[in-house]
N, C-alpha and C positions, 0 to 999 in steps of 0.2 A: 504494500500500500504506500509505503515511505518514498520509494522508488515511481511508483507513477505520480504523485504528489510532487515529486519535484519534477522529472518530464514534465507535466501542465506547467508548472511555475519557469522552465527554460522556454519553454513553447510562449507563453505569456509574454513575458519581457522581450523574446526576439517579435513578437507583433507589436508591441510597444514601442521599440526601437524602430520598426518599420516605416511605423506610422506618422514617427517624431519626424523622421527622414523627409518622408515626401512631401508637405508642405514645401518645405525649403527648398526642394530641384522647382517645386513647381512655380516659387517666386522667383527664381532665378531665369526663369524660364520667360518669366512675362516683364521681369523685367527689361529684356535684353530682348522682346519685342519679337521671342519667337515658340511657335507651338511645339509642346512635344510630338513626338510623331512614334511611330511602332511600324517595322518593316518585318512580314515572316514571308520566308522563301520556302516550300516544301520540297525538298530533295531526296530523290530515290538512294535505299540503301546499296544499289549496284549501280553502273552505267548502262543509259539501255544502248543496246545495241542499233546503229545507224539503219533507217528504214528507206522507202520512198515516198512518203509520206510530204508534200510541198507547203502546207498550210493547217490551220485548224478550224475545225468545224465543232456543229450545234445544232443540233437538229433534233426530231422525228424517228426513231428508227424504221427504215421501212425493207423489205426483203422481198425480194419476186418470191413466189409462189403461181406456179400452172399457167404464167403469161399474165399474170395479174401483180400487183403491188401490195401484200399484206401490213396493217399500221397496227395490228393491235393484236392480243391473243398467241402471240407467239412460244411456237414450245422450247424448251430446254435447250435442242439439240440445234436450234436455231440459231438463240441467244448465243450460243457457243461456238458455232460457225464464223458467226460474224466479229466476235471478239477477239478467237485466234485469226483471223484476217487482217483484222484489223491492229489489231498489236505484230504482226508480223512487218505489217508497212511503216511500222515508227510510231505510227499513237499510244498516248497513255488515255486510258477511258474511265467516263465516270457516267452511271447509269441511272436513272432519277425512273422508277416506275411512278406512273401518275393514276389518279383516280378514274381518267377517262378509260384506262386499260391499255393505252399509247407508254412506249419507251423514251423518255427523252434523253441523249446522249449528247456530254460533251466529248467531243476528239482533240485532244491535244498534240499538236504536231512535233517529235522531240528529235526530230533531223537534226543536227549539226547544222548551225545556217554556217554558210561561207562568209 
């Protein structure tokens, strides 16, 4: 009990300390007439591999089907066709299922630009 009794009391004071803190950047900040700002870059834990991939896209997902263009309902094997496709040419993907039963996909182009 002694032992977590004081972890709360290190925990305490290092929020205490925290709090004394930022005030003070944050006057420092206005007074020299500029906003703080926060930059986060998310970067993959490998390199990906250079693709064909020329741009990035947003969209719809949409997939032939029988000479037709299917938008919605699509199966598993589908989904997964199109992702390793799609990640072969250099996209990093991010898939947003919607309420309409539509895919919406961002494609991130991660070619190396020259």
């Amino acid at each position: 009990m002694a032992h977590t009794s004081s972890r709360i009391a290190g925990c305490s004071l290092l929020i205490i300390l925290a709090m004394a803190a930022f005030p003070a950047s944050q006057s420092q900040s206005m007074q020299s007439g500029t906003q703080p700002s926060v930059t986060v870059t998310e970067l993959p834990p490998e390199a990906i591999p250079a693709g064909t991939c020329k741009e990035s896209y947003s969209g719809y997902l949409e997939v032939p089907e029988n000479g037709n263009t299917k938008n919605k309902e699509f199966t598993p094997q589908q989904i997964g066709d199109y992702v390793k496709k799609r990640l072969g040419e250099g996209y990093s993907l991010s898939l947003y299922p919607q309420a309409s039963g539509r895919l919406f996909v961002i494609e991130t182009c991660q070619t190396p630009k020259s």
